[in-house]
N, C-alpha and C positions, 0 to 999 in steps of 0.2 A: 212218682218221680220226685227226689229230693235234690234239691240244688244248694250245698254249703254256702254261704255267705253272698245267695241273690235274692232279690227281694221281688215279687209281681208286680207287677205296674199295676199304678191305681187308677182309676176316672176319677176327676175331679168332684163329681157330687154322685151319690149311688144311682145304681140303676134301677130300673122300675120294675117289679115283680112278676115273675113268669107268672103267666096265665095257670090255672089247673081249676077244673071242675069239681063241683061236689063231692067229697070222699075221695082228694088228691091230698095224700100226702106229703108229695116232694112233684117240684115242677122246674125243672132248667130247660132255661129257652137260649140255646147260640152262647152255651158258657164258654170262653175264651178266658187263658190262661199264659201269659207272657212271663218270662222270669228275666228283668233286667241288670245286667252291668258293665261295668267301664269297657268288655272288651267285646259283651255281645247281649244279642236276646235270642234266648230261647223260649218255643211255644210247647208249652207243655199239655194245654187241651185243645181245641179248636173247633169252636161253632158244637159243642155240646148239647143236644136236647132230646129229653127222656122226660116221662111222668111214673112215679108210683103209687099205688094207691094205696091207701088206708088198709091197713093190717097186710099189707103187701110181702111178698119176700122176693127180694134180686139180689140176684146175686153180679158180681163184675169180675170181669173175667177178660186178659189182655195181657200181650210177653210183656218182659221188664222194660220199663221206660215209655209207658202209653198214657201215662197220668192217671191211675186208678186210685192213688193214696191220693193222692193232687184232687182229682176231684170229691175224695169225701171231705178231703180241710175244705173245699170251699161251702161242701152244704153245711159242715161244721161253724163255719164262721170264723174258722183256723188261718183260712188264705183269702184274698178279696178277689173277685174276678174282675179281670182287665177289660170284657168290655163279655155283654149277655146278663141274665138275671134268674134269678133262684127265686125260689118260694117255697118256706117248709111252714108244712099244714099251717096256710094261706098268710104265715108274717116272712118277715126276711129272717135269712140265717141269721141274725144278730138278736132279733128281738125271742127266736126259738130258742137261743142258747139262754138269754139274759130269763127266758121263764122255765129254764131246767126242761125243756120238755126233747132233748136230745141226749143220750146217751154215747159213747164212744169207747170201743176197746181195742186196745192195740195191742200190737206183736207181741211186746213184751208182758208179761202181766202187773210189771211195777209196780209190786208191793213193799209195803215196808217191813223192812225186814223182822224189827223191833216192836211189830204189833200183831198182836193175832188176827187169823181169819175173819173174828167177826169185828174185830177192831177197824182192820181193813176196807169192811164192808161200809162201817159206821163213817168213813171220814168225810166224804163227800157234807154230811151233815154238821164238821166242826168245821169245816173253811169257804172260804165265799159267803159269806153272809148268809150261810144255812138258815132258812125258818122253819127246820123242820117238815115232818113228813109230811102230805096232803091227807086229809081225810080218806081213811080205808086202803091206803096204800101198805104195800107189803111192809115187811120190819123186816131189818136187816138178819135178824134169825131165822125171820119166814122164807128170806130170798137163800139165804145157806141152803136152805131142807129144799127149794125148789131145784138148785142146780146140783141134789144129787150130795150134800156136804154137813147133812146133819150129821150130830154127834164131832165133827170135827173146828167146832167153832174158836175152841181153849187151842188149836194148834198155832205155831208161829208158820213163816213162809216155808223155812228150810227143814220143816218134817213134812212139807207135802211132796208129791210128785208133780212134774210141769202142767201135766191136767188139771189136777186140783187146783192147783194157783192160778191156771185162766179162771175157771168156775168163777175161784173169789172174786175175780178180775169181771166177769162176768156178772153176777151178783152185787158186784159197788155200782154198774154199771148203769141196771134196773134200778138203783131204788131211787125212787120217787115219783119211781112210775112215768120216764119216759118214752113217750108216741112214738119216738123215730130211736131206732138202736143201729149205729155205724160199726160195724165189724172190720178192721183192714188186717184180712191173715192173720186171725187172732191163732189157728191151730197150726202155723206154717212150720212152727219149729219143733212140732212135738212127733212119735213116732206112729206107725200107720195104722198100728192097732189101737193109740190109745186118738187118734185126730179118728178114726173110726166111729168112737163108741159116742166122741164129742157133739160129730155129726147127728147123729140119732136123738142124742139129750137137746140140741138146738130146737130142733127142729117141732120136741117135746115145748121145749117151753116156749119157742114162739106160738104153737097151739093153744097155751095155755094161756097167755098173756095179751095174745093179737097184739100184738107191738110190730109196729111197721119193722123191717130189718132191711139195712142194704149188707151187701157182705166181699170184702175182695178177697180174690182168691185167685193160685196161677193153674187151681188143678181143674180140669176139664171134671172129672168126677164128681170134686165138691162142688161144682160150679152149682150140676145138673140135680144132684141129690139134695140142695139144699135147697134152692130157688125154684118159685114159682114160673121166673123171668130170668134169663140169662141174657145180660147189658155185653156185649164182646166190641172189645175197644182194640183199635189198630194205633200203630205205634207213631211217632214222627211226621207227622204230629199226633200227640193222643185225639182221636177221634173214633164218633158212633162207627163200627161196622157192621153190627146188625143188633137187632132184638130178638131175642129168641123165647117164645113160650114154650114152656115144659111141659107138654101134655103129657103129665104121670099122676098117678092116686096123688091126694093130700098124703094119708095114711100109707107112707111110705117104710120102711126096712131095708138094710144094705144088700138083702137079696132079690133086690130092683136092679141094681147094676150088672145081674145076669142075665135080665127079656132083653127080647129083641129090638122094644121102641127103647129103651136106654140105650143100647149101643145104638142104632141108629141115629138117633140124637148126638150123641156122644161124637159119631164121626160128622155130622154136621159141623159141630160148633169148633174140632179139628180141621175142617176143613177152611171156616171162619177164622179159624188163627191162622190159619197157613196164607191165607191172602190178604192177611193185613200187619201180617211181622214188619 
C-alpha cells in the first residue's frame, strides 16, 4: 500500500525488538502500520506477526491494498512502525540496514541507463560510504555469471530484455552478500514465459546462496512455486490471514504446477484470498 504525501505515525522512542529464537531471521511481533494526515488515518497493517528463519523462503501473497510493499519497507527500515516491533537477524531494522546485511529489489529494475551491467552491479560499492566487499564475498562479475548474465557484462540497460535487467537488478542486490534478500514483485511486469523461466533461476540461486528471501507477489502460483512458506494477508486492514506451508520437493521444476498437492494447495491459498479480500 502507497499513500502519496502521508507519512506513518511514529512512537515517540522505538519499540523493543521482537522476540525470535536461534536461526530467526526476521521476527515481527503486532506490527501496526498507521498512515497519518490532515484529513484522516488510515491502517495499513494491523497487529502483524510472523517469524522467518535463517535461509528461509516466504513468499507474501494478498489482493491490492493489504500492506505487502508496506510491510517489507518496515523490515527494510524504509517505514517506522506505529506501534509492534521487528527484529532482523536478532538487531533492529535500522542497525540491519546501517550493516548492509539486507538486500532489496524492486518492481522496477532502476538501472542507469548510462552504465553497463556490471557498472550497475558495481554501484552500490561507490555510494554510501562503501567499504568495499567482505572478505570471500562474490565480485560483482561473479554475481552477473550467477544470475544467468555472463558474457553480457560490456552491455548498457536498453540492449537487454526486462529479464535481464531484473537479473542485474538482482545481482546489485546480492553483492555483499546480504542475509535477508526483500523481493516486492520484482517479475510483475515482465511476460509469462520469461517471469517463468525467472522463477526457476530464483529459486537456483536462493539454493545456492541460502540467503534468507521474503518475496511479494499477487500470483497464487508464484506464491507457491517459490516459497517454502506462503504469509496470505487480508485487506482493510492489511492483516495475517493465514500461514501456509508448502509441502512440495526443495528440488522443484515448473512441471510441479501440474500434481495434484500443487493444485490442491493452490485452491487452498485461493480459497485464503477469497475470505480476506
Amino acid at each position: 500500500m502507497s499513500l502519496q504525501g502521508q507519512a506513518p505515525a511514529r512512537l515517540s522512542t522505538p519499540p523493543p525488538l521482537a522476540e525470535g529464537g536461534p536461526g530467526t531471521a526476521l521476527a515481527c511481533h503486532n506490527v501496526t502500520v498507521r498512515f497519518v494526515t490532515d484529513r484522516r488515518t488510515v491502517t495499513a497493517l494491523e497487529n502483524v506477526s510472523f517469524t522467518v528463519e535463517q535461509g528461509g523462503f516466504m513468499s507474501l501473497l494478498g489482493p491490492s491494498g493489504c500492506g505487502k510493499s508496506t510491510l517489507l519497507r518496515v523490515v527494510a527500515d524504509l517505514i517506522a512502525p506505529t506501534t509492534g516491533s521487528v527484529s532482523v537477524l536478532g538487531m533492529t531494522p535500522e542497525e540491519a540496514r546501517r550493516r548492509r546485511s539486507l538486500g532489496f529489489v524492486f518492481q522496477d529494475a532502476a538501472l542507469l541507463p548510462w552504465r553497463t551491467a556490471l557498472q550497475n552491479v558495481q554501484l552500490p560499492l561507490e555510494v554510501g560510504g562503501a567499504r568495499g566487499l567482505p572478505p570471500g564475498a562474490p565480485t560483482p562479475s561473479e554475481l552477473l555469471k550467477l544470475v544467468g548474465l555472463e558474457g553480457w557484462e560490456n552491455s548498457f540497460p536498453h540492449e537487454l530484455s526486462g529479464g535481464m535487467r531484473q537479473r542485474v537488478s538482482i545481482a546489485r542486490a546480492l553483492l555483499g552478500g546480504p542475509r535477508l534478500l526483500l523481493m516486492d514483485e520484482p517479475f510483475g511486469a515482465l511476460d509469462e514465459i520469461t517471469r517463468d523461466r525467472l522463477n526457476e533461476e530464483l529459486r537456483r540461486i536462493w539454493a545456492e546462496t541460502g540467503t534468507t528471501i521474503m518475496f511479494v507477489t499477487h500470483s497464487v502460483y508464484e506464491a507457491m512455486f517459490l516459497g517454502e512458506q506462503v504469509l496470505v494477508l487480508a485487506a482493510n486492514p492489511g492483516r495475517v490471514s493465514e500461514l501456509v506451508d508448502i509441502d512440495l520437493p526443495r528440488d522443484r521444476t515448473l512441471r510441479i504446477r501440474e500434481t495434484e498437492p500443487f493444485i490442491r494447495i493452490a485452491a487452498h491459498l485461493r480459497d485464503c484470498l477469497g475470505r480476506g479480500a
